[in-house]
N, C-alpha and C positions, 0 to 999 in steps of 0.2 A: 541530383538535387530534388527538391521535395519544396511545393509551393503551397504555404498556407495563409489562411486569412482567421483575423483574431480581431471581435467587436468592442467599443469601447464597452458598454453594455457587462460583456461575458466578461472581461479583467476587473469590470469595478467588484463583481463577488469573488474573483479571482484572489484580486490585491488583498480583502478583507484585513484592512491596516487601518488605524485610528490617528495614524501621525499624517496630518496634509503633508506634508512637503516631503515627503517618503510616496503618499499615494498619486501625488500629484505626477513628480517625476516617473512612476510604473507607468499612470494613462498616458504619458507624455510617448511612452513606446509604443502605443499602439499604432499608431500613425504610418510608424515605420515597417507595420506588418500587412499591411495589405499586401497581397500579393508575393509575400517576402520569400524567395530562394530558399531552404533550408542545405547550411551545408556549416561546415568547422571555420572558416577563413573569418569569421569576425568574431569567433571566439580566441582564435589563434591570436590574433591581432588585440582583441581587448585583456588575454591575460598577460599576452606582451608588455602592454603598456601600465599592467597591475605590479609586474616586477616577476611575474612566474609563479604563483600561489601556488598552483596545481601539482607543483614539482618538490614544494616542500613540507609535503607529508606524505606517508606507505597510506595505501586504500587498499579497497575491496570493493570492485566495481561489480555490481547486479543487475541484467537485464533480465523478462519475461513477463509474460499476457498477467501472471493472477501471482501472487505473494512475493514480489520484492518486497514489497514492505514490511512484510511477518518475517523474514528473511533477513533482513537487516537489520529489525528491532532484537532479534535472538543475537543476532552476532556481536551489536554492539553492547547490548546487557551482559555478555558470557566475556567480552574484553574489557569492558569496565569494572568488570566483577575481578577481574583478575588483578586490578590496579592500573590499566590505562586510561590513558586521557583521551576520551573517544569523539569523535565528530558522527554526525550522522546528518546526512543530507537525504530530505526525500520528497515525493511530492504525491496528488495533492496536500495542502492543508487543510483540516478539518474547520476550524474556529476560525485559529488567528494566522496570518502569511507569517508571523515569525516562526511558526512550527517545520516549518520545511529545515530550517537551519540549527541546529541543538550542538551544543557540546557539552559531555556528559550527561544527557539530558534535559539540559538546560538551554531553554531557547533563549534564542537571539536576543540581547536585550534592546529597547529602544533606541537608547543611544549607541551601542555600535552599528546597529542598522541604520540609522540616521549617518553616521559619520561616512558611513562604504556609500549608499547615495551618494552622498555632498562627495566622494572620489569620482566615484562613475558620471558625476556631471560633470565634474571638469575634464574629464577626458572624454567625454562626446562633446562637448565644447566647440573640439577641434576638427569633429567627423559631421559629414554632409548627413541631415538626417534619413536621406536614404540608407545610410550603410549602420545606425542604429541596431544596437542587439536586439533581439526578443525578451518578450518579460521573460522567458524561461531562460535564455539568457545571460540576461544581466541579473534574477535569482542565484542561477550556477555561480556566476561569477564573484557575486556578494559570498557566497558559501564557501569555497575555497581563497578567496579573502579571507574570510574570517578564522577559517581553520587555521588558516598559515599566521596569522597574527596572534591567536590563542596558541600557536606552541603543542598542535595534539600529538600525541603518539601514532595513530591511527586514524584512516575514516570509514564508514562503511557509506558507500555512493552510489544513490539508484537512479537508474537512467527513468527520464518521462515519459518517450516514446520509443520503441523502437532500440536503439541503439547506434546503430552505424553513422546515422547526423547529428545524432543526439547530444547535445552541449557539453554532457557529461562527459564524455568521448575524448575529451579533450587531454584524460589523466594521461601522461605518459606508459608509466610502465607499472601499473597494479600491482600489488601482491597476487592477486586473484581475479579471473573473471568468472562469475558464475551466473549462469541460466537456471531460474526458477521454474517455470512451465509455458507451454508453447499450446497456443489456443487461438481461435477465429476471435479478433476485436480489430478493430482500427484496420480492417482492410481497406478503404478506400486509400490510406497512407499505406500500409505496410504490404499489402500484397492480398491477394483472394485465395492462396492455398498454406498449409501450412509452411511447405516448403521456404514461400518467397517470406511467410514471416520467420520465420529460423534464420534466413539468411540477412534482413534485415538485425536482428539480435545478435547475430556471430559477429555484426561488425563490431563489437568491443573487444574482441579477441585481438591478443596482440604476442609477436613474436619473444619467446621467453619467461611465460604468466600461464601457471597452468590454469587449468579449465573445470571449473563444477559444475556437473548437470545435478538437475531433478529429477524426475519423474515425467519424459517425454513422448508425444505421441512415436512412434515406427519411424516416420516419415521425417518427422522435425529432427529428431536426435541422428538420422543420417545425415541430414546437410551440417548439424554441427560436428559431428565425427568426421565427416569430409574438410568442414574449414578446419579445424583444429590439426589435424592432418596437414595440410597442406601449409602451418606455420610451425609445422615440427614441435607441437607444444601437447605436453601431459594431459590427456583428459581421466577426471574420477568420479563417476555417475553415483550418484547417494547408495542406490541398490547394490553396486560393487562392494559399499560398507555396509549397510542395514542390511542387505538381501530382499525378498518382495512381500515378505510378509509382514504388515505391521505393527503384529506383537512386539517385532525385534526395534522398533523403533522407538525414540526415547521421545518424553514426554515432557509440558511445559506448562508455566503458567498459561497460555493461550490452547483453547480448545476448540477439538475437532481434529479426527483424522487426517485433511490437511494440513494442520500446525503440526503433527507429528514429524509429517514429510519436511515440513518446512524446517522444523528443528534439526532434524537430520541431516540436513543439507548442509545447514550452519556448525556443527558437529563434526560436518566429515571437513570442513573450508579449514576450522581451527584443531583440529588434528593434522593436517597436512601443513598448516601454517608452524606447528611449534619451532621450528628450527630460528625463524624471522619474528614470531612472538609464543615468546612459552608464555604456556595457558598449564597449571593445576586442572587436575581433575575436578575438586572441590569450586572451582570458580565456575566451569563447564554447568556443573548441578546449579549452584548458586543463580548463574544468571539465566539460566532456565526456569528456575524454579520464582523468577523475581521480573521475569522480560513483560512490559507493557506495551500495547498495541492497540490506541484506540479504535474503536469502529467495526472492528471482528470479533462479534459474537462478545461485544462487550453491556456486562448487564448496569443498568444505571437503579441506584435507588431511588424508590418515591418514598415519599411519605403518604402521597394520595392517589389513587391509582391501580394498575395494574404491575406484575412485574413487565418491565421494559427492556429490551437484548435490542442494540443495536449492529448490524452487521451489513456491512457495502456492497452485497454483492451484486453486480452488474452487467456481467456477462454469463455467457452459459455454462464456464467454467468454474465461474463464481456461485452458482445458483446450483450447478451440482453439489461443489463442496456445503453448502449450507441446508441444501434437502439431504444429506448423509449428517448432516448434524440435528437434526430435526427429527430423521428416524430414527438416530441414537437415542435424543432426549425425550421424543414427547411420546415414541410408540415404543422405546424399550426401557430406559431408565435413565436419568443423569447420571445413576453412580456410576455407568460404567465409562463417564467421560471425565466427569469433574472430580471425582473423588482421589483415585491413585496418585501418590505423589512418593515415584521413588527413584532411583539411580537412573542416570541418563544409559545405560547401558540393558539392553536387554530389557526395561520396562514390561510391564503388563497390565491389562485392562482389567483384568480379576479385581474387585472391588474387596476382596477378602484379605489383600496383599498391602492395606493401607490402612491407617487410622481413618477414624469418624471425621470428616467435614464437617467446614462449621454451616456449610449450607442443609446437609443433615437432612431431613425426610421434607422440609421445602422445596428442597429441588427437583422431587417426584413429580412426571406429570403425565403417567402412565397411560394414554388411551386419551388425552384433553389436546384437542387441536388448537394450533395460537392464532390469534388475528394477526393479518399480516399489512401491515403499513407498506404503499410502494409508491417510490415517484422514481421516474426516466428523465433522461437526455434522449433517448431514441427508442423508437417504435419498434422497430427491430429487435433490441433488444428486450423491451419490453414483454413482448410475444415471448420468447423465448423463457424469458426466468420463470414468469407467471404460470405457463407450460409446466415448467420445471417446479415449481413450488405449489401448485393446485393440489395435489395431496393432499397437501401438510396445512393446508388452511383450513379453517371453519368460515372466515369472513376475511376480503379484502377491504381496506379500508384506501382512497387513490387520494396524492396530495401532489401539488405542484410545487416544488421547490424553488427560494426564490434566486435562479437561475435564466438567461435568455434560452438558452438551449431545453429548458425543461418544457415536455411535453405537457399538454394542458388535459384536465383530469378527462376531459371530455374524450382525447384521443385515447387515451390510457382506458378509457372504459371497453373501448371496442377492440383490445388485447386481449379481454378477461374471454377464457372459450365458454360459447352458451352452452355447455351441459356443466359449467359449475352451479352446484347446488347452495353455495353460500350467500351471503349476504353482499353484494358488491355497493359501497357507501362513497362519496365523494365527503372529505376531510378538510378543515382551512388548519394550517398547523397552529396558529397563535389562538385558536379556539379549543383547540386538544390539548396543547401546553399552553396555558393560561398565565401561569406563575412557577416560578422556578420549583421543581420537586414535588409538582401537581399532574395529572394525567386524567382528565375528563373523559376517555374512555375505561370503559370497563373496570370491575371490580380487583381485592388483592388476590383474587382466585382465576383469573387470567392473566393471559400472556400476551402482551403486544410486543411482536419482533418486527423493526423496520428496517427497511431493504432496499433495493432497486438502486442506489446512484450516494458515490460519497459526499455529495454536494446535498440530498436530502438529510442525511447523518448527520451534517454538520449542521442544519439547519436545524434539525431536534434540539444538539447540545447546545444550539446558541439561543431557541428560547426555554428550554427548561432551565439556562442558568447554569450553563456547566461551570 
């Protein structure tokens, strides 16, 4: 078991809910997490008393460090595209807490997340408020409510931490369990080597459900080749399909070398699924070619301003795949990321193999370094990506998110290492977004890309007016 503490503070940005008596009942949990046990026995117990939600609908459970969520937005666009009625549970939320919850991409509306509340109160009613669920929790639990009430075909369900206690966990018996990528975060929970987080993650594995890797460190894809082993259950590594070169990899609306992987992954899940859900080829393209993801490398228009890409990355994992996206774009060329748009099979990056984008010779930014926007949760981290992304800057710009956990610009300045040669600026974000579709930095001939924490992302789209 696994003992955590959650502030009122950190759930009120958490909740990010406009309905009192929805946000009121989340902070009502906090109380019950101090100190709180992490283990399955009070979700067991709370979907018990929901009538078994969890059990009546086929899913696609995903853990791993960096793209569950590109991961699950590919799979459930490629099953939606095909004609089902998709669920999609994931976490954080950007904006608004109903984002976690969507069917067919449609989130949760107010009133039925009002109505699954006003359930889950009267069934804590009857429970000591020690034995109270976790916000993350009593979310899961609202989520497959809600699935099961809407009648889906399918869901695609990403674990929050870890796996093995993880609320999610609770699915039965998956269609699929797949592992995205296995990286250093969350060690203080999950473990200090890759090893112990691999095996933390393989606890979704269950006897009978085969298994999708990604693209794993040596070390980590051994502890899951050993548990998968040891539950007698199919393992299919993306590279067994795509091979290691990512020519062969097929391509999406979301870019970057790692959404290729990421697509791939989702590609090889629903080729091995046809038998429990036929998928067309043509749907496969479709919802590749159609899959959205906010927060990753996604560019927002201004009307005033600079071009703006906002992209989450937060770990070092994260801050690779986006400094390989940054030496694609800014010191080789866009075309050879944003422009191709062809068959999911065997793709190519040859920009000569596709029509003219509508993004066309604006997206050229050949040799122009971008300002890079950064706010943290942790110093640690922070070090790390900044490391990772000094390159690729001309100018850091630090902001503090409005977050309990975000580090204050002041700490974030002593990250920046002194032989950067750029501009290092402390930022108030409601003074750089002033008005929705405005950007007080910099002109329409730079780039500001913001980064560092999904909790600053969402604070961008929440004052420019998303």
């Amino acid at each position: 078991m696994i003992r955590g503490v959650t502030t009122d503070q950190e759930l009120k940005r958490r909740v990010g809910c406009n309905q009192s008596p929805v946000r009121d009942f989340l902070m009502r949990l906090t109380h019950s997490q101090e100190g709180v046990l992490y283990d399955l026995a009070r979700m067991r117990r709370l979907m018990t008393a929901l009538g078994g939600p969890e059990a009546r609908f086929p899913a696609i459970h995903i853990a791993g460090t960096n793209g569950k969520g590109s991961t699950a937005a590919h799979l459930e666009a490629i099953y939606r595209a095909a004609g089902y009625k998709t669920g999609l549970y994931t976490s954080p939320h950007l904006v608004r807490l109903e984002e976690r919850i969507q069917v067919n991409r449609e989130l949760i509306s107010a009133e039925c997340l009002a109505k699954g509340v006003g359930i889950l109160e009267a069934i804590l009613k009857e429970w000591p408020a020690s034995e109270w669920p976790t916000f993350f929790e009593a979310m899961t639990a609202l989520a497959f409510w809600h699935f099961a009430e809407e009648a889906i075909d399918m869901a695609v369900v990403e674990t929050g931490l870890g796996g093995r206690l993880d609320a999610t966990n609770i699915l039965p018996s998956p269609l699929a369990t797949v592992i995205t990528t296995i990286s250093h975060d969350h060690e203080a929970i999950l473990g200090e080597t890759l090893a112990a987080i691999a095996q933390e993650k393989a606890g979704i594995f269950k006897a009978g459900v085969p298994v999708f890797l990604g693209q794993l460190p040596v070390e980590a894809e051994a502890v899951m080749m050993a548990a998968a082993e040891k539950l007698g259950v199919n393992v299919t590594r993306v590279s067994d399909v795509f091979g290691l070169d990512i020519q062969h990899y097929p391509m999406s609306r979301l870019l970057g070398v790692h959404q290729r992987v990421n697509a791939g992954l989702a590609v090889t899940v629903v080729e091995a699924l046809q038998h429990w859900l036929p998928v067309e080829k043509n749907a496969i393209e479709q919802g590749l070619r159609t899959v959205d993801w906010p927060g990753r490398w996604q560019e927002i228009a201004l009307t005033e301003g600079p071009r703006l890409i906002l992209d989450g990355a937060h770990n070092e994992e994260g801050a690779q795949a986006l400094a390989q996206q940054l030496e694609n774009t800014f010191l080789l060329s866009f075309w050879s990321v944003v422009a191709p748009r062809v068959p999911y099979v065997h793709s190519s990056l040859s920009p000569t193999n596709s029509s003219k984008s509508k993004h066309s010779d604006s997206c050229l930014f050949v040799g122009k370094k971008p300002t890079i926007l950064l706010g943290f949760t942790s110093l640690a981290r922070a070090r790390v990506v900044i490391k990772c992304l000094m390159p690729y800057a001309q100018a850091f710009l630090l902001a503090q998110a409005n977050d309990l956990r975000s580090i204050t610009v002041e700490e974030l300045r002593t990250c920046v290492p002194a032989d950067f040669s750029g501009m290092v600026q402390a930022v108030n974000l409601q003074e750089i977004f002033p008005r929705p579709g405005v950007c007080t930095w910099g002109t329409r001939e730079d780039v500001l890309i913001v980064t560092g924490s999904m909790y600053l992302v969402g604070e961008v789209l929440k004052v420019k007016g998303r």
